[in-house]
N, C-alpha and C positions, 0 to 999 in steps of 0.2 A: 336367383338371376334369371333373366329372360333368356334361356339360351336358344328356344325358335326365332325370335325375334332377330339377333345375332344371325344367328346361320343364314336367315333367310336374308340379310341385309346387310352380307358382313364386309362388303368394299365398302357402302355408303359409313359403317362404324366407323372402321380402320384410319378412311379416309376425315372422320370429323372431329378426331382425338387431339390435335389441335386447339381444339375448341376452347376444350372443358376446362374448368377452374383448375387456375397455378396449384390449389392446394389440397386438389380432389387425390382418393383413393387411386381412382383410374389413371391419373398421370402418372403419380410415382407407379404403379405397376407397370405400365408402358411404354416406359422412361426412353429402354432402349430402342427401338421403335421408331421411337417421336425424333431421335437423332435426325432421323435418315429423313426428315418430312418438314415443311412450310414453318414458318416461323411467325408467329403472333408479337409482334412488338408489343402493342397498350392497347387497351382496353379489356384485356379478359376481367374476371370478378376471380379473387382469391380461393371463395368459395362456392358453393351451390347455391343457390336463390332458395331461401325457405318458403317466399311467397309461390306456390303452382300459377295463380291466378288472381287479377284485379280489375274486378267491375265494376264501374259507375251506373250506380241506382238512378242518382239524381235528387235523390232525396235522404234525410238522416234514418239511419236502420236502429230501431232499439231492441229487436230480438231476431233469433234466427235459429232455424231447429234441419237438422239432416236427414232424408229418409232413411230407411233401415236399408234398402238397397244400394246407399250410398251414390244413387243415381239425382236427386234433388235435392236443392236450397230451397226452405220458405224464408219469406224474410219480412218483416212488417215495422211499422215506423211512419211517418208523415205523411205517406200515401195510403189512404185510405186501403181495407182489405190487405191480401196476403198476394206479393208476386214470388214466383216459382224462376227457380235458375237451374241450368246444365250444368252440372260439377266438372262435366270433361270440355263442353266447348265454350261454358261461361255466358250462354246466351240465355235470354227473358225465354220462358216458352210458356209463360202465364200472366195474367194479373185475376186472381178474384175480388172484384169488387165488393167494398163494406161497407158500412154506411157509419160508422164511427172511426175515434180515436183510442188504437191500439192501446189496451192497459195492463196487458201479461202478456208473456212470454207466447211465440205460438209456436204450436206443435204438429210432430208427426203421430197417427196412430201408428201402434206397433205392429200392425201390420202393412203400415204405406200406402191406406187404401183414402186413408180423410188428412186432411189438414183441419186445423181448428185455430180460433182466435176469439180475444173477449175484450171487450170494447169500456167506455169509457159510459156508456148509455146505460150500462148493466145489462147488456144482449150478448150474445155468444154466435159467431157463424162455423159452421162443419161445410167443405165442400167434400165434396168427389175428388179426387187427383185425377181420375183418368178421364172422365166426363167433363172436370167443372161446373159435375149441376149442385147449386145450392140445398145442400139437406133441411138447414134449418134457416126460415122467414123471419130474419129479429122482428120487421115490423109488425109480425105475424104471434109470434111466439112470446108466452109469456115466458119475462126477463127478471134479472135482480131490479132491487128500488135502487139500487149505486152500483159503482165500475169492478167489474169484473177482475180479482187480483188474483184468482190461483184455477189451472184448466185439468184436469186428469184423466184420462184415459183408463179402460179396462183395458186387463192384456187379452184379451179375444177380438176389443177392438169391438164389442156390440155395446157397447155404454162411453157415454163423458159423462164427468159430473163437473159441477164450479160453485164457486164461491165468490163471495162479494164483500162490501165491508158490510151489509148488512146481516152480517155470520149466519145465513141460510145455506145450504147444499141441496142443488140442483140436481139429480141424476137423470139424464138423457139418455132411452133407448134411441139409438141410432137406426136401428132397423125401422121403425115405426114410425120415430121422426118425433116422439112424443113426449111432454115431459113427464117420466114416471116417481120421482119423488122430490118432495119439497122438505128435507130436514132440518129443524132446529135442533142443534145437538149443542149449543156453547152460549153462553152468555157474555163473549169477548170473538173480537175479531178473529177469524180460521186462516192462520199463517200454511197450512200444508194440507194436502191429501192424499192416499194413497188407494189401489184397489189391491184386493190380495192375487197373486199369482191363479188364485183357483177362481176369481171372479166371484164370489159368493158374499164377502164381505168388502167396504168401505172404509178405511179410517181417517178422522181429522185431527188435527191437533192444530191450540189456541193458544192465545196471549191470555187466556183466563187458566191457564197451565193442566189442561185438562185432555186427555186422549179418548173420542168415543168411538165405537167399531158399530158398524149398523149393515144389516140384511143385505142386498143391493135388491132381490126380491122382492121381498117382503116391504121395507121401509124399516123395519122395527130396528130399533135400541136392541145392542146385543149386549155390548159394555160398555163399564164409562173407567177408564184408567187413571187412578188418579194419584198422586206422589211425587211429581213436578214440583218446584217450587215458583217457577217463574211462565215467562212462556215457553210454548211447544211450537222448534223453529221448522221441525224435521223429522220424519217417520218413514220408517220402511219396511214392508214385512218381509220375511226370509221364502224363500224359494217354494217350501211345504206349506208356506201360509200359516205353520205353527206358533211360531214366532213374530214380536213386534218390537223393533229398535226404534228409541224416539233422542232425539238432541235437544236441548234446551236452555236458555240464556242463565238456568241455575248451574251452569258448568258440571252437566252430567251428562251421562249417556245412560239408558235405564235398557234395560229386556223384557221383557213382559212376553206373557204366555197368552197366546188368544183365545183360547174357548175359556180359562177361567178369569184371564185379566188380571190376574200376580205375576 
């Protein structure tokens, strides 16, 4: 409960209980109370509003990701680039400009410091949140040869990597700005990516039902996981990076050991 909030405010409460929905918690506890006070004919709402907040874009939104602060919306769709919203007062307090059409999901890094988006050109843009300055030049930077369908973050927040249909993985130092590796790991489209909690390893899993785990260092082939029957929708590693969960359109869920890949 807010109980400074109250204290500090408690004619203005008392005084707006009234208000509140016919079939809120607060009414019935207040009941007696409300006797003695102004009377609401019509229009209350029954209950609480689920919606906090509704803001016109102006344009169609196809993804939208939260910071970890829980202080921003990204949001990206028809308007080119990623606009930025206030979660408490619902206001634009960004647009980064992009030069394509949005083709995954955009994200926060996990430390709230980048937003990221990947485009339809096969380019990827990283901003700053708190500057706005452009990390990565698509026109600048080599890109996929097609559109960008899957983005992933390290959890240090010093790497993205992506993916395309043309089943390459991009891994991008962020710090540098550079792209540090170009992997061919599948011979079928790369439905997922994960980084491990310790940042040292990479995994992908494909429609060619295949799971590889790769250096993020190095570049190299560490393993190739294989016992799927179908495609590989989904992957996760466990907290110690010990461990590798994968889902898959063969109606299994497998485990897998990461340093040996059984």
């Amino acid at each position: 409960m807010c109980y400074d909030s109250i204290q500090q405010a408690a004619l203005q409460v008392y005084y707006s209980l009234p208000c509140v929905p016919t079939g809120s918690q607060i009414r019935t506890t207040y009941a007696r109370e409300l006797k003695n006070e102004y009377v609401i004919t019509h229009g209350l709402d029954d209950h609480w509003k689920l919606c906090l907040r509704s803001v016109s874009t102006g344009a169609t939104i196809n993804s939208l990701a939260i910071s970890t602060s829980d202080r921003l919306i990204a949001s990206a769709g028809e308007i080119p680039g990623v606009q930025l919203w206030d979660t408490l007062t619902g206001s634009n307090i960004g647009h980064f400009h992009g030069n394509g059409t949005s083709s995954c999901p955009v994200m926060f890094s996990p430390s709230g410091d980048y937003v990221a988006i990947g485009y339809d050109t096969g380019a990827i843009d990283i901003w700053d949140v708190t500057t706005g300055q452009r990390l990565l030049d698509p026109t600048k930077s080599l890109h996929h040869a097609s559109l960008v369908t899957v983005l992933a973050f390290s959890r240090s927040s010093l790497f993205i990597a992506s993916v395309a249909a043309d089943a390459i993985i991009h891994v991008w130092d962020i710090s540098t700005r550079t792209l540090k590796h170009s992997l061919a790991r599948h011979e079928g489209s790369i439905l997922c990516l994960s980084f491990s909690p310790s940042d040292s390893l990479i995994a992908s899993g494909s429609d060619d039902s295949l799971i590889t785990t790769s250096d993020v260092l190095s570049g190299q082939l560490v393993c190739k996981l294989q016992g799927h029957s179908s495609k590989v929708n989904s992957i996760a590693f466990s907290p110690d990076s010990e461990s590798i969960a994968s889902g898959s359109n063969d109606q299994s869920v497998r485990l897998w050991d990461t340093p040996t890949g059984v």
